[in-house]
N, C-alpha and C positions, 0 to 999 in steps of 0.2 A: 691758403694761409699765408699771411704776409711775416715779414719779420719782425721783429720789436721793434726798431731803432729808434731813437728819439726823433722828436720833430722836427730838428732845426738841420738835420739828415737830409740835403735836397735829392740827394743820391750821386750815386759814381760816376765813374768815368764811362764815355763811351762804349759798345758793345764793341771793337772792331771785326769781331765775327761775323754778325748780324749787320754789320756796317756794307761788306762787302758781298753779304751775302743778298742785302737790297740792290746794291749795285747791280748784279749780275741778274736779276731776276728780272730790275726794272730795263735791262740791255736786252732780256733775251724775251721780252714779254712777247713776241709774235712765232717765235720759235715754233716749229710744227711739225716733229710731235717737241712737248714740253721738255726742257734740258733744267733738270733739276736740280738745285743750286742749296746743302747740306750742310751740315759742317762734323757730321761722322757715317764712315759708307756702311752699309750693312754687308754680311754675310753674304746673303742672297745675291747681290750684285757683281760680286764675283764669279758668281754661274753665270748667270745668265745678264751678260753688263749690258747697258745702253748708256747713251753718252750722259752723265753726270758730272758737276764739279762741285768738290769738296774745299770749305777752305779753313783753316786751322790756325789760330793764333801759336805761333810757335815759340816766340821769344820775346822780351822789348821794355821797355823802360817809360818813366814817369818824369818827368823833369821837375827838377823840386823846387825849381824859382821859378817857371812858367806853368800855365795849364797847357801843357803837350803831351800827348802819348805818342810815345815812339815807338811803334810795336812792329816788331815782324811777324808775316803775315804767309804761312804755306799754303798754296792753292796748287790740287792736285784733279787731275782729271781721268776718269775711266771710260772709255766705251768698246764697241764691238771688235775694236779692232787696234793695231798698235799705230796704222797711218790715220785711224780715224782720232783716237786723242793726242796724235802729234799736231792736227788741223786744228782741234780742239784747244789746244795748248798755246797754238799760235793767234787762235782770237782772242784767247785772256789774256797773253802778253799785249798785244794791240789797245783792249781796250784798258789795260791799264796805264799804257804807256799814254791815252788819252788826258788821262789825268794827273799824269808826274806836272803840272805845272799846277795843279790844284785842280779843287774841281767839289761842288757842292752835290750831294747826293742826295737822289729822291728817296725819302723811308717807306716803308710800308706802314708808318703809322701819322694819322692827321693831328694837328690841332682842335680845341674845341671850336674856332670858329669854319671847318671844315678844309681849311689847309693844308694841301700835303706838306708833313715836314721834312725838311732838308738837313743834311749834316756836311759840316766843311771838311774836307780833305786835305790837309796843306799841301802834301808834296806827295809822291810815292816813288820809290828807287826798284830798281832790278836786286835783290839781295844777292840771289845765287839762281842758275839754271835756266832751261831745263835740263829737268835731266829725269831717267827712269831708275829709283829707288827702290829697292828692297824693302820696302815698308813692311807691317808684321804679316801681309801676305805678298811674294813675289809675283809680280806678272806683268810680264811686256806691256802691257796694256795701261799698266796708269805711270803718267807723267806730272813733274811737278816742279812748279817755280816758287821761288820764294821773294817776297818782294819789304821793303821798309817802308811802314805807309805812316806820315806823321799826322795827327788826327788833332786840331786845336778843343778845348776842355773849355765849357763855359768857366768863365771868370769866378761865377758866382759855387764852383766845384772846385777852386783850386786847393791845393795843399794849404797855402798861407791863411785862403777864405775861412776853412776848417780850423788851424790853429788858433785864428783869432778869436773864432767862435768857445774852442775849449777852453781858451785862457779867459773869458769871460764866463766860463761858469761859476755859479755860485759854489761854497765847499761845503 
């Protein structure tokens, strides 16, 4: 079931969840065994962890004269061990620091003429950490950085694109 929304509704703003969680999937696709790339950890994985990274929109902002999302973005990582996701922690800072100057990301999803699609990245910052938090379960074992990843908004999605659409509706 889809939503109502009207037609002229091209849709939102980027996923930056989903943005980051293509990143990491399309980085780690030879990974062996598979390093699974979520964005909520289960229960289970607490018992019995293997390396995973979780990543979580935490905070961030819309810019109201640009299409920019300015979101920060927690990436937190758990595996067997508390040296194995500090190793762990230390290749998701690397490969995001590959991309603080920008960087276009491959999606998991194509266009219809069978292209993979790409999304721009503008920038990404170190926000805070690492560090190992308390989250609502405590354990050495998952560490986590937070990063400011600015994400350009097609034109044709901006705030203004929309105003001008609803000030054109009929009353």
């Amino acid at each position: 079931m889809t939503l109502p929304l009207p037609d002229w509704y091209t849709g939102g703003n980027v996923d930056v969840e989903e943005l980051i969680c293509d990143l990491f999937t399309w980085v780690l696709v030879d990974a062996d065994p598979e390093i699974p790339v979520v964005t909520w950890l289960e229960d289970e994985w607490y018992k019995d962890p293997f390396p995973v990274i979780r990543v979580h929109r935490a905070s961030g902002r819309m810019h109201a004269d640009l299409p920019l999302d300015n979101a920060v973005v927690q990436i937190a990582v758990l595996s067997r061990s508390r040296k194995e996701s500090w190793e762990l922690i230390s290749f998701v800072r690397q490969v995001m620091a590959a991309c603080s100057g920008g960087f276009k990301v491959p999606r998991s999803t194509f266009k219809e003429n069978g292209v993979r699609e790409r999304t721009q990245i503008n920038s990404v910052d170190e926000w805070s950490g690492p560090i190992q938090s308390p989250d609502e379960f405590i354990d050495d074992r998952l560490v986590t950085v937070s990063y400011r990843v600015l994400v350009r908004e097609s034109r044709f999605k901006s705030p203004e694109h929309y105003r001008q659409i609803m000030e054109n509706l009929p009353y």
